[in-house]
N, C-alpha and C positions, 0 to 999 in steps of 0.2 A: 380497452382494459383500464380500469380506474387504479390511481395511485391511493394503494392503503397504509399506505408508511413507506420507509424507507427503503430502496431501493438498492443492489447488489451491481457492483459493476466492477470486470476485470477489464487491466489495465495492463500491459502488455510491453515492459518498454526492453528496449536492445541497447545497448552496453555500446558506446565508442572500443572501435578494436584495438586502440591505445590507452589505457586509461595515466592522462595526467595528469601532473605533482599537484595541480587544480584541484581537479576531481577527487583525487585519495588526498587531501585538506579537507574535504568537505564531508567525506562519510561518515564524522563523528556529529557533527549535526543533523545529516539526515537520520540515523540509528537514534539520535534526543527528537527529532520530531514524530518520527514511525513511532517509535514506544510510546509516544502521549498518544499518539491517534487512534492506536493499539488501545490505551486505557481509558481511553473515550468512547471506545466501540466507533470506531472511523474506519479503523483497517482491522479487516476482519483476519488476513492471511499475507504473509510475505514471503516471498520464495526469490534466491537469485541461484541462478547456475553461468559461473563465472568462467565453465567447460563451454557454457552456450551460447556467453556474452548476454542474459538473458534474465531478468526482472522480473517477476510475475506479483502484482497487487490486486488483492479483491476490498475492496472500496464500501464504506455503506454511507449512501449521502439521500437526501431528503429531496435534495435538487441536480440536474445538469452541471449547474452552476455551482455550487456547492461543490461537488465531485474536481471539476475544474479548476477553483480555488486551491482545494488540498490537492492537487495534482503538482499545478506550480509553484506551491511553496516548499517543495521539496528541492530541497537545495544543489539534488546531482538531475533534476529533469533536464535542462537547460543542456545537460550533453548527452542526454538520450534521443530517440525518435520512440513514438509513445503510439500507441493503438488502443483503443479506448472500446470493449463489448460491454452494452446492459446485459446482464444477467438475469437466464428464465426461469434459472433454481439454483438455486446455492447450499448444499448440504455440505456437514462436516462433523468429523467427531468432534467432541471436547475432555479435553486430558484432567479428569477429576483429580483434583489436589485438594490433599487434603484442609478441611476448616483450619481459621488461622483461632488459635485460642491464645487467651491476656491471659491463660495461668502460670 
């Protein structure tokens, strides 16, 4: 199958069943890089369920390696373990907001 652009991959990471004074230091930077990535079209989706120690990011990267890159510059991966699926469809609604108008 030939690569026509950018490419869909969920990423799967699991929560330390302690989260330390480390870790919650560090979620305000992860929340300032996810939102640019977010406004980059990087991260397409973020979900955590803190019920299930459980992360979920769906990813759009051009490359492997690219995907890899924005994996580990996230600042709380380092204390997750992480599972990494290419994506064979990614569908989703989009929540229409309304036009931003200069009047």
């Amino acid at each position: 199958m030939e690569n026509n652009g950018p490419l869909q991959y969920m990423v799967d990471f699991t929560l330390p069943s302690e989260l330390s004074e480390d870790f919650i230091q560090k979620i305000p930077s992860q929340r300032n890089l996810v939102n640019r990535l977010i406004g980059e079209g990087k991260v397409l989706n973020y979900s955590l369920s803190l019920q299930d120690s459980k992360l979920w990011v769906v990813f759009c990267a051009d490359t492997e390696a690219e995907l890899l890159d924005m994996v580990y510059q996230l600042p709380l991966t380092r204390y997750m373990s992480v599972r990494i699926s290419a994506l064979s469809l990614y569908s989703s609604s989009r929540v229409n907001l309304p036009a931003f108008s200069v009047n």
